[in-house]
CHARMM-style PDB file with segment names, atoms N, HN, CA, C and O in Angstrom:
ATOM      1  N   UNK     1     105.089 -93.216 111.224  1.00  0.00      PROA
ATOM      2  CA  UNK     1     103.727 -93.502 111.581  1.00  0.00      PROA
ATOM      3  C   UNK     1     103.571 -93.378 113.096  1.00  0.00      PROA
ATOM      4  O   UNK     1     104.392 -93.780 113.920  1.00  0.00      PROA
ATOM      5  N   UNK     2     102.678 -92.911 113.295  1.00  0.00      PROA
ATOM      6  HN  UNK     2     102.011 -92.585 112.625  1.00  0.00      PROA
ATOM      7  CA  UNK     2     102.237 -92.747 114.812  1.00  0.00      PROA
ATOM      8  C   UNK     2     102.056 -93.680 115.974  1.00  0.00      PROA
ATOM      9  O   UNK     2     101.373 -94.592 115.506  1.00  0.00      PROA
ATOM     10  N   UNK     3     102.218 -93.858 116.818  1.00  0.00      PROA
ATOM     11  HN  UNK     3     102.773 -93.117 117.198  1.00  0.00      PROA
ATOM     12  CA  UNK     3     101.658 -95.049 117.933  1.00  0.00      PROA
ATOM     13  C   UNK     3     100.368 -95.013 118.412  1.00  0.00      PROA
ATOM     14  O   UNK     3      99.925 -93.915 118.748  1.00  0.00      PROA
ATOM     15  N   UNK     4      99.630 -96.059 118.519  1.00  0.00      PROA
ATOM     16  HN  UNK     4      99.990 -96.951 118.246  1.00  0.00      PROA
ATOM     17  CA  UNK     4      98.137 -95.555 118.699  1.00  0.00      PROA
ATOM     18  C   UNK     4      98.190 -95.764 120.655  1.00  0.00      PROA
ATOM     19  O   UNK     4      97.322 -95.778 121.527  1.00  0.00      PROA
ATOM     20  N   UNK     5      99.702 -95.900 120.648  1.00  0.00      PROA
ATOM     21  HN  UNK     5     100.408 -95.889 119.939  1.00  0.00      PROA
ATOM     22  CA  UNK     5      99.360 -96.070 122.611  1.00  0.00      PROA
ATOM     23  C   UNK     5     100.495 -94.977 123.136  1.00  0.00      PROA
ATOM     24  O   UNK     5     101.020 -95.086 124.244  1.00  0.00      PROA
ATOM     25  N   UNK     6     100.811 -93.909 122.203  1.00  0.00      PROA
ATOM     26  HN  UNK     6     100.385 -93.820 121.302  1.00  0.00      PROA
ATOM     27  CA  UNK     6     101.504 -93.250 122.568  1.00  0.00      PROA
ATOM     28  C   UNK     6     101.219 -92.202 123.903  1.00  0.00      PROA
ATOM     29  O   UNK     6     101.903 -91.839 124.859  1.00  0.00      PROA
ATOM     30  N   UNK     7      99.140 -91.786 123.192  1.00  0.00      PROA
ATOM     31  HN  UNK     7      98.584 -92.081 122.415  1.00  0.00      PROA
ATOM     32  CA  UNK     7      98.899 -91.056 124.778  1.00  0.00      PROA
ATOM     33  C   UNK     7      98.113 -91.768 125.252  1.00  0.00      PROA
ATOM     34  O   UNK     7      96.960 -91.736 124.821  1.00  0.00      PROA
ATOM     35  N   UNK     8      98.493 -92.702 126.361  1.00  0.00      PROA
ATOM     36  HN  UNK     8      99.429 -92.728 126.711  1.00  0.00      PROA
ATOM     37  CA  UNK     8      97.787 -93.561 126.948  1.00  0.00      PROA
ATOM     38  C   UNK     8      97.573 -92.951 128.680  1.00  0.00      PROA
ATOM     39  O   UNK     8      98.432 -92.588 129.483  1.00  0.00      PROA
ATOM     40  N   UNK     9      95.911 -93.036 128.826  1.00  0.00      PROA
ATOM     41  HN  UNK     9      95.214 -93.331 128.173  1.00  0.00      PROA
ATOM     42  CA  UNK     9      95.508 -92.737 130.097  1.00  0.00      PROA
ATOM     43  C   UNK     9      94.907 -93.321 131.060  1.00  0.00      PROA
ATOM     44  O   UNK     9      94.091 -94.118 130.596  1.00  0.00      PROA
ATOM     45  N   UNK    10      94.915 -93.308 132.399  1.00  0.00      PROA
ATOM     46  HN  UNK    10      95.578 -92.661 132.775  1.00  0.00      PROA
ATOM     47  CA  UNK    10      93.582 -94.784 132.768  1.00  0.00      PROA
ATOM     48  C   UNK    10      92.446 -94.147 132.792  1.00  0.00      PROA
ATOM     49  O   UNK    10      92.272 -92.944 132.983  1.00  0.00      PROA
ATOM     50  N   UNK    11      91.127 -95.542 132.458  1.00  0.00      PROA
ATOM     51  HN  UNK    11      91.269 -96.520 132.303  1.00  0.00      PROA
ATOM     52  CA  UNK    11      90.842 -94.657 132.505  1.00  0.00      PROA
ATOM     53  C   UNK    11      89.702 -94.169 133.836  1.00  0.00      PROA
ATOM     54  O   UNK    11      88.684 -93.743 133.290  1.00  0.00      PROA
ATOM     55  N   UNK    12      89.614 -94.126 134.860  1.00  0.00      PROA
ATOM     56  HN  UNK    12      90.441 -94.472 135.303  1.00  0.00      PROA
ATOM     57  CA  UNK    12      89.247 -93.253 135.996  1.00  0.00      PROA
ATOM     58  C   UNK    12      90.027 -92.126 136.136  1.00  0.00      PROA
ATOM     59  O   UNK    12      89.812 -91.554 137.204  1.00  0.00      PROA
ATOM     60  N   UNK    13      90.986 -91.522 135.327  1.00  0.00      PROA
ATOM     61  HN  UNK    13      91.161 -91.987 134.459  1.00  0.00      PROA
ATOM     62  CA  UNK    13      91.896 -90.253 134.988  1.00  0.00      PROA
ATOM     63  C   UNK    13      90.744 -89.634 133.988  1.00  0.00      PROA
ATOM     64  O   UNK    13      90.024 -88.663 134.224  1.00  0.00      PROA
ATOM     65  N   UNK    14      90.769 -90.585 132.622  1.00  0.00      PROA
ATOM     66  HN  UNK    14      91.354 -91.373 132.431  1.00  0.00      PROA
ATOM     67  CA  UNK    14      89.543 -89.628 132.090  1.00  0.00      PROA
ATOM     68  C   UNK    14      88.191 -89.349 132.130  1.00  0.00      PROA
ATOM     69  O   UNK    14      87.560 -88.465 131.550  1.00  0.00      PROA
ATOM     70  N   UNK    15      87.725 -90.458 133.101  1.00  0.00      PROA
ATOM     71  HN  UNK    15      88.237 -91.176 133.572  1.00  0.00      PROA
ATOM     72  CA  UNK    15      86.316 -89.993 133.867  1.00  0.00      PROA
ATOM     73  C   UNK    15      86.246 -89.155 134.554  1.00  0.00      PROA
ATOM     74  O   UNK    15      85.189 -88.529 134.634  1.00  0.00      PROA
ATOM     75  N   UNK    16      87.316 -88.830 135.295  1.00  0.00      PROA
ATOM     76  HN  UNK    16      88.175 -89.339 135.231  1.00  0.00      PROA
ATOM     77  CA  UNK    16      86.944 -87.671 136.571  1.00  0.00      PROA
ATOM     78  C   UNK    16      87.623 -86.246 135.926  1.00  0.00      PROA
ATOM     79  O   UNK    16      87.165 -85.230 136.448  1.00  0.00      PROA
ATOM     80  N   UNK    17      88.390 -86.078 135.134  1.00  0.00      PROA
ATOM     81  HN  UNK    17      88.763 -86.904 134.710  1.00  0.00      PROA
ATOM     82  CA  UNK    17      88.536 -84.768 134.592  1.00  0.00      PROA
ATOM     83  C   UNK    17      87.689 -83.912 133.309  1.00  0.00      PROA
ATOM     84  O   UNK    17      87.599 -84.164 132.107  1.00  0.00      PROA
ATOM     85  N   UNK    18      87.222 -82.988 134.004  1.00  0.00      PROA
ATOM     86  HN  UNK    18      87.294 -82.783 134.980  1.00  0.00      PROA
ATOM     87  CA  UNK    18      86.463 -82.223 133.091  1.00  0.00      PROA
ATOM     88  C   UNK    18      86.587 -82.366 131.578  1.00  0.00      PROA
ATOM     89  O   UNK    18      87.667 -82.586 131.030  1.00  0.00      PROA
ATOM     90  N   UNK    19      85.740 -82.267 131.102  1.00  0.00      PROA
ATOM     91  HN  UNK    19      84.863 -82.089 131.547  1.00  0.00      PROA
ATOM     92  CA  UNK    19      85.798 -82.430 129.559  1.00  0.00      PROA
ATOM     93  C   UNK    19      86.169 -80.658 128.849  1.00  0.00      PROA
ATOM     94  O   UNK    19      85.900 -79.550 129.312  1.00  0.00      PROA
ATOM     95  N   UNK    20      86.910 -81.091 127.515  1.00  0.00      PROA
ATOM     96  HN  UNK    20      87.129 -81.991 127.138  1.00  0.00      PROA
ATOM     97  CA  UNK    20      87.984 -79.297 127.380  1.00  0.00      PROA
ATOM     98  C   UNK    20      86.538 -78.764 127.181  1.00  0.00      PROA
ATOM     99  O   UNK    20      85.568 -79.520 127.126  1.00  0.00      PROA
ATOM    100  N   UNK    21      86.452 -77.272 127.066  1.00  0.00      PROA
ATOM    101  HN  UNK    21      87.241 -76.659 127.111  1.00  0.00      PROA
ATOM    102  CA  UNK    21      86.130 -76.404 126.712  1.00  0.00      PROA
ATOM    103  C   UNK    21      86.080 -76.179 125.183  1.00  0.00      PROA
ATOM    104  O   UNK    21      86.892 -76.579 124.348  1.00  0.00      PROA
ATOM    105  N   UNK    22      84.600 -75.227 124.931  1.00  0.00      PROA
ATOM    106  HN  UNK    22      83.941 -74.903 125.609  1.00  0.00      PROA
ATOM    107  CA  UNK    22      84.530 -75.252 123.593  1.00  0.00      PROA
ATOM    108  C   UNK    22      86.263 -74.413 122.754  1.00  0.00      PROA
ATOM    109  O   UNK    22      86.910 -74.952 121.856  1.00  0.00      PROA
ATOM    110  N   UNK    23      86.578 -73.139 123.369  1.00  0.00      PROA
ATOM    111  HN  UNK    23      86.053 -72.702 124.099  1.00  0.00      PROA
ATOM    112  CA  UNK    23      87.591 -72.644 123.363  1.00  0.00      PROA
ATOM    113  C   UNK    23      88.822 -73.722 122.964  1.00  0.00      PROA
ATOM    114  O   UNK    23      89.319 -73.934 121.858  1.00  0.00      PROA
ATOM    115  N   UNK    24      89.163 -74.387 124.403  1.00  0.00      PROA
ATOM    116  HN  UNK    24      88.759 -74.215 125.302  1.00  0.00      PROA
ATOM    117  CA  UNK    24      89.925 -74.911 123.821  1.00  0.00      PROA
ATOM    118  C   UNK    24      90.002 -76.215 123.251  1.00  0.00      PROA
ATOM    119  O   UNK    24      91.146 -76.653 123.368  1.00  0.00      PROA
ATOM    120  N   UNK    25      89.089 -77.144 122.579  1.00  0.00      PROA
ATOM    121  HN  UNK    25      88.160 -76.789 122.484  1.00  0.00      PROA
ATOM    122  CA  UNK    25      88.797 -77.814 121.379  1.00  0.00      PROA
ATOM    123  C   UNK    25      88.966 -77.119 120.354  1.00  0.00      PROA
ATOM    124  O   UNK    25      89.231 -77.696 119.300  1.00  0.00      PROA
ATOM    125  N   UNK    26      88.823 -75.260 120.409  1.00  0.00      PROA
ATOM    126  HN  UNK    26      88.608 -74.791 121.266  1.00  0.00      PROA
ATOM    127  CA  UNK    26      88.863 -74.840 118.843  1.00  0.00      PROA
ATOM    128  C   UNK    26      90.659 -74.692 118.905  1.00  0.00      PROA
ATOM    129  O   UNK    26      91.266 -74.666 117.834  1.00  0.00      PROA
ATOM    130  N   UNK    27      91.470 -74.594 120.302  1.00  0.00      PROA
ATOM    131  HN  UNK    27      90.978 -74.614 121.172  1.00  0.00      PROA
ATOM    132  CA  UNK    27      92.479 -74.206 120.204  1.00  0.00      PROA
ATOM    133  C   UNK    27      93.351 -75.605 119.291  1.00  0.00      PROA
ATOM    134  O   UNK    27      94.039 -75.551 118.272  1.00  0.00      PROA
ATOM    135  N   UNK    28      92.990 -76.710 120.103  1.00  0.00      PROA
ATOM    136  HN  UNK    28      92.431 -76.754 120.931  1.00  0.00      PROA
ATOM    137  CA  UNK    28      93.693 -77.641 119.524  1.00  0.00      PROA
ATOM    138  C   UNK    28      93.382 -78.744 117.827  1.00  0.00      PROA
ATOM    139  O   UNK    28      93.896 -79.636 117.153  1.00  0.00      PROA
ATOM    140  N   UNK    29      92.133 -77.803 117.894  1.00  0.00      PROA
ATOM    141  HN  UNK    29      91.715 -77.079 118.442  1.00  0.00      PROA
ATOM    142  CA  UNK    29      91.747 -78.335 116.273  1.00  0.00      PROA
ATOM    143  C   UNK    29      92.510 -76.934 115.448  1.00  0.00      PROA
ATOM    144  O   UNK    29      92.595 -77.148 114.239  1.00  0.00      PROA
ATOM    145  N   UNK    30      92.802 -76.221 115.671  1.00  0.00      PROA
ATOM    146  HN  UNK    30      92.733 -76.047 116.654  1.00  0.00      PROA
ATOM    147  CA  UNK    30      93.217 -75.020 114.713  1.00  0.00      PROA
ATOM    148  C   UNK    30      94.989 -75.419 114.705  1.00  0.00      PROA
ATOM    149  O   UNK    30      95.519 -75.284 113.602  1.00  0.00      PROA
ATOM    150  N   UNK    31      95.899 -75.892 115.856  1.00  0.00      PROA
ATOM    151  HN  UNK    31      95.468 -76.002 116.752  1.00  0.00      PROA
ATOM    152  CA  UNK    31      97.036 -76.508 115.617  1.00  0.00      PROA
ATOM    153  C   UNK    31      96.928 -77.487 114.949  1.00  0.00      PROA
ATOM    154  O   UNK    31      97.763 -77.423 114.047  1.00  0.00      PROA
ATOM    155  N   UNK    32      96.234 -78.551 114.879  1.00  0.00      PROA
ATOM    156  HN  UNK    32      95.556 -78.603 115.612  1.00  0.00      PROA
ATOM    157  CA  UNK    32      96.130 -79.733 114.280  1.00  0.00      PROA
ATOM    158  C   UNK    32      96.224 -79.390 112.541  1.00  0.00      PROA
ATOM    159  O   UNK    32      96.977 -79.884 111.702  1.00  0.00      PROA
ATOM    160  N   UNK    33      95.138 -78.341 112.386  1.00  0.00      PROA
ATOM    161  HN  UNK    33      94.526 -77.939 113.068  1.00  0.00      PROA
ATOM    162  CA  UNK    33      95.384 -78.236 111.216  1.00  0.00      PROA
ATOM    163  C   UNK    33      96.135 -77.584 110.358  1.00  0.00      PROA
ATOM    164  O   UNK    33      96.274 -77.720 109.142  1.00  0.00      PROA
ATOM    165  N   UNK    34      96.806 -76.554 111.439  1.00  0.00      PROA
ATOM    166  HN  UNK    34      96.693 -76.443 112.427  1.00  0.00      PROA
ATOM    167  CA  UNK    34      97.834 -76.073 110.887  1.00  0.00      PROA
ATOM    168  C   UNK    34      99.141 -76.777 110.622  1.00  0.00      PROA
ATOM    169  O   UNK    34      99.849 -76.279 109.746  1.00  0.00      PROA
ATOM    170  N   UNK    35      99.612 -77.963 111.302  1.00  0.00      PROA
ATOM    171  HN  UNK    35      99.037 -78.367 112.014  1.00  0.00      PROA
ATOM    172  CA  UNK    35     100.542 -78.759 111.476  1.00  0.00      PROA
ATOM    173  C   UNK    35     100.328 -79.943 110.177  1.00  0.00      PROA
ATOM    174  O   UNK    35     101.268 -80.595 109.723  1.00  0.00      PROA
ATOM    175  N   UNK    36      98.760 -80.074 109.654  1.00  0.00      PROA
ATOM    176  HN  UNK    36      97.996 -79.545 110.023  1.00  0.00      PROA
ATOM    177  CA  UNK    36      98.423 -80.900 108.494  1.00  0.00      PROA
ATOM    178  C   UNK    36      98.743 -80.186 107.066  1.00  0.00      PROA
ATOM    179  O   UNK    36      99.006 -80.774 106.017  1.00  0.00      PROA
ATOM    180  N   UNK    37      98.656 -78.728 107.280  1.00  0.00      PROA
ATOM    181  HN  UNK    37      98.443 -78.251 108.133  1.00  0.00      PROA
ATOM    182  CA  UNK    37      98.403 -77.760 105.905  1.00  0.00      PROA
ATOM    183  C   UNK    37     100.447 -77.730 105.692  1.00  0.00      PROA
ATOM    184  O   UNK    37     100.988 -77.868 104.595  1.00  0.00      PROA
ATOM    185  N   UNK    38     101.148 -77.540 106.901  1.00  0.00      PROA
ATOM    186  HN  UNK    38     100.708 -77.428 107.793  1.00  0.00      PROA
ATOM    187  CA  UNK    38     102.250 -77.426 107.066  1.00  0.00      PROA
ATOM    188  C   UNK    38     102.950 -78.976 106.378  1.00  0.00      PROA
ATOM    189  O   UNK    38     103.894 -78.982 105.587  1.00  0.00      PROA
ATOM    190  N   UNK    39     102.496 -79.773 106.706  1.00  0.00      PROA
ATOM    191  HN  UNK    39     101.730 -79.769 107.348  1.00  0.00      PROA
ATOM    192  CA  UNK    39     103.123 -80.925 106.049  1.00  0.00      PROA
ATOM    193  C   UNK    39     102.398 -81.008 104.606  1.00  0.00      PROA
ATOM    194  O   UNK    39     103.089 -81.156 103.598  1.00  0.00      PROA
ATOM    195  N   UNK    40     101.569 -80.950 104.559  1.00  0.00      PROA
ATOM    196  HN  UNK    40     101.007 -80.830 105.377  1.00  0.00      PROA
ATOM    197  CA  UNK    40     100.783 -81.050 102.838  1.00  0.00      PROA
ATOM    198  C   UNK    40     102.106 -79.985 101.990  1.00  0.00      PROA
ATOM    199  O   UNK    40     102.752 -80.228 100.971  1.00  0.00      PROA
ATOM    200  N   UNK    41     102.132 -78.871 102.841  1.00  0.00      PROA
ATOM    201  HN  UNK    41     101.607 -78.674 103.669  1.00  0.00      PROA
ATOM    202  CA  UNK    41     102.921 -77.931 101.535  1.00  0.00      PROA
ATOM    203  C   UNK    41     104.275 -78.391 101.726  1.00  0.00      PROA
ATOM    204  O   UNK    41     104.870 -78.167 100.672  1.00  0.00      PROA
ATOM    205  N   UNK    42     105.067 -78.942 102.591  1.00  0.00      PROA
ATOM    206  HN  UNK    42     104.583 -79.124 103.447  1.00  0.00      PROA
ATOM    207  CA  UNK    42     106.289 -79.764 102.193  1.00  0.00      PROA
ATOM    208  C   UNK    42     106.252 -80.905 101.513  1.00  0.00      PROA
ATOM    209  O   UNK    42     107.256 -81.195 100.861  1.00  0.00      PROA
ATOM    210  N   UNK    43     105.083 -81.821 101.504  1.00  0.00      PROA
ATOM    211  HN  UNK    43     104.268 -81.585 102.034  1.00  0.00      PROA
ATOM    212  CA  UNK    43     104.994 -82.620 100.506  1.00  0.00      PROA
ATOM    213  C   UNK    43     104.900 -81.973  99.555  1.00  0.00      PROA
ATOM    214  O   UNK    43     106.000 -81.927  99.003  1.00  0.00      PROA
ATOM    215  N   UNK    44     103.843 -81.182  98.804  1.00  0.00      PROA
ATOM    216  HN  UNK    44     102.950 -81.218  99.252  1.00  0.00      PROA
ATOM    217  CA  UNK    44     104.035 -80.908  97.540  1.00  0.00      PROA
ATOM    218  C   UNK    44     104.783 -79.707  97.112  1.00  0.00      PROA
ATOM    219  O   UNK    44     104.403 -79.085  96.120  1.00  0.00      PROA
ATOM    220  N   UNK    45     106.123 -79.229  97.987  1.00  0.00      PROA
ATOM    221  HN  UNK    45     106.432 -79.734  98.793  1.00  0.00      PROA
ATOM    222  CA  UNK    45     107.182 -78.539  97.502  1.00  0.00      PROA
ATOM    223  C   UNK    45     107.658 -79.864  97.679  1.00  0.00      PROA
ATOM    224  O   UNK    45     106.648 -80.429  97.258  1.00  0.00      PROA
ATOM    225  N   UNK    46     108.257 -80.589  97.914  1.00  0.00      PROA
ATOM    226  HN  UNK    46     109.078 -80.130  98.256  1.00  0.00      PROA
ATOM    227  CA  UNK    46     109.574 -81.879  97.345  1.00  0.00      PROA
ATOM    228  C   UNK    46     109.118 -82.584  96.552  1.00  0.00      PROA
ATOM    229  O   UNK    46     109.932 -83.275  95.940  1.00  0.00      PROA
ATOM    230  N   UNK    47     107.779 -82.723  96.231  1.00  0.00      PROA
ATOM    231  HN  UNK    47     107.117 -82.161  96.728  1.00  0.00      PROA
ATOM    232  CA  UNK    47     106.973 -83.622  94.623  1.00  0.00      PROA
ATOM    233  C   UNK    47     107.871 -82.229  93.706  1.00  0.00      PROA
ATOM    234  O   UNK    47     108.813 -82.430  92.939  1.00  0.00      PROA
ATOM    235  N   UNK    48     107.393 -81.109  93.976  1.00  0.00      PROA
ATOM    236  HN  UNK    48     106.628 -80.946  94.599  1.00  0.00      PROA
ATOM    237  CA  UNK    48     107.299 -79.920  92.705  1.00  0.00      PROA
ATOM    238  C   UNK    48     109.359 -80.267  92.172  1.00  0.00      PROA
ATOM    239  O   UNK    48     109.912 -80.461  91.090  1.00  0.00      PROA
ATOM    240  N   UNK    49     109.858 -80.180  93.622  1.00  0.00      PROA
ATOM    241  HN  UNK    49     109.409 -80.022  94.501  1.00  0.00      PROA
ATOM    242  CA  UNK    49     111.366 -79.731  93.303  1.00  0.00      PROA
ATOM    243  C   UNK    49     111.913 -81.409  92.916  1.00  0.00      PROA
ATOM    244  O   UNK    49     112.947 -81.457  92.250  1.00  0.00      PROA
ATOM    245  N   UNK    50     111.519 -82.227  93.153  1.00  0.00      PROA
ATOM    246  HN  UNK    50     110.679 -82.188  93.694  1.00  0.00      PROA
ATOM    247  CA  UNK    50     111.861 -83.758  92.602  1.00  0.00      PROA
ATOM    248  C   UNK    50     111.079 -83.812  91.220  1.00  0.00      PROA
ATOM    249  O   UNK    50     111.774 -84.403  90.394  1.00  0.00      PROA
ATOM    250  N   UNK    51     110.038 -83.452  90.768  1.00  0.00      PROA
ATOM    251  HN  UNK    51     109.474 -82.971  91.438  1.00  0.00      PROA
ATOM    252  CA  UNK    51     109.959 -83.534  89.521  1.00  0.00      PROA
ATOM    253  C   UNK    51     110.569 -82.501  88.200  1.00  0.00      PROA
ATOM    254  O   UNK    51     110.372 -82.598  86.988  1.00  0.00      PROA
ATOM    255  N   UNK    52     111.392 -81.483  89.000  1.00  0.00      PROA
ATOM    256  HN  UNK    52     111.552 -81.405  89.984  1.00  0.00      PROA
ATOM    257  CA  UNK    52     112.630 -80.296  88.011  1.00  0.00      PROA
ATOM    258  C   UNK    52     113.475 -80.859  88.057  1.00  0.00      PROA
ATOM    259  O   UNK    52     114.366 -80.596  87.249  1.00  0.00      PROA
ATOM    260  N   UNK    53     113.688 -82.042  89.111  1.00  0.00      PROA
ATOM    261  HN  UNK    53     112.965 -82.255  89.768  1.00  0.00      PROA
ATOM    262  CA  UNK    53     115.244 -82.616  88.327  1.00  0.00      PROA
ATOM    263  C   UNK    53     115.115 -83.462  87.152  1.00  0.00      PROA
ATOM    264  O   UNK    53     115.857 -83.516  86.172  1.00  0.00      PROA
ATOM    265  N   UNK    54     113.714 -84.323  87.488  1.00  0.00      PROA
ATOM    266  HN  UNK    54     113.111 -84.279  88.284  1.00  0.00      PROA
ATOM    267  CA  UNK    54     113.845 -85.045  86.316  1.00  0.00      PROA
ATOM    268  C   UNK    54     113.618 -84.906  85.006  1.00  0.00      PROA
ATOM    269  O   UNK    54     113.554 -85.738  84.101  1.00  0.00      PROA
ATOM    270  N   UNK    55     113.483 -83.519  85.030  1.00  0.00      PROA
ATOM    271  HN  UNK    55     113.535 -82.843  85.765  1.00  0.00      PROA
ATOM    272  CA  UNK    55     113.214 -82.917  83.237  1.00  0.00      PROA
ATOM    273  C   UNK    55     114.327 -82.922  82.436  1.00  0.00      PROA
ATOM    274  O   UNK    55     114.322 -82.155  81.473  1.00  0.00      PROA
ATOM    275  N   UNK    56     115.253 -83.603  82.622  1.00  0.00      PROA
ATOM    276  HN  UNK    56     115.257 -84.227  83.404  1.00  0.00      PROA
ATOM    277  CA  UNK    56     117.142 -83.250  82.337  1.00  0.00      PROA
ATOM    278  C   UNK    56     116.844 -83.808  80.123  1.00  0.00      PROA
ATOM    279  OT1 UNK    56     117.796 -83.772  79.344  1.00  0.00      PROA
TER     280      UNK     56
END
């Protein structure tokens, strides 16, 4: 599980720096979801290959 203070900033750091770009908001929402689709299909390849053992 994640830390919710893992990226921690002050904040007059995030007042004074520009806010991202539409660009790159699409850059880091398109990793995000690739890194979600990437874990979904290892979950359901080790459901698929844990439920062939138990057909014995």
């Amino acid at each position: 599980m994640k830390s919710n203070y893992s990226n921690v900033a002050q904040l007059k750091d995030l007042m004074t720096v520009p806010p991202m770009t539409a660009a790159q908001h699409a850059e880091v929402m398109r990793k995000r979801i690739a890194h979600r689709r990437m874990v979904e299909e290892a979950r359901d390849l080790k459901k698929a290959s844990g439920s062939q053992f138990d057909k014995r």
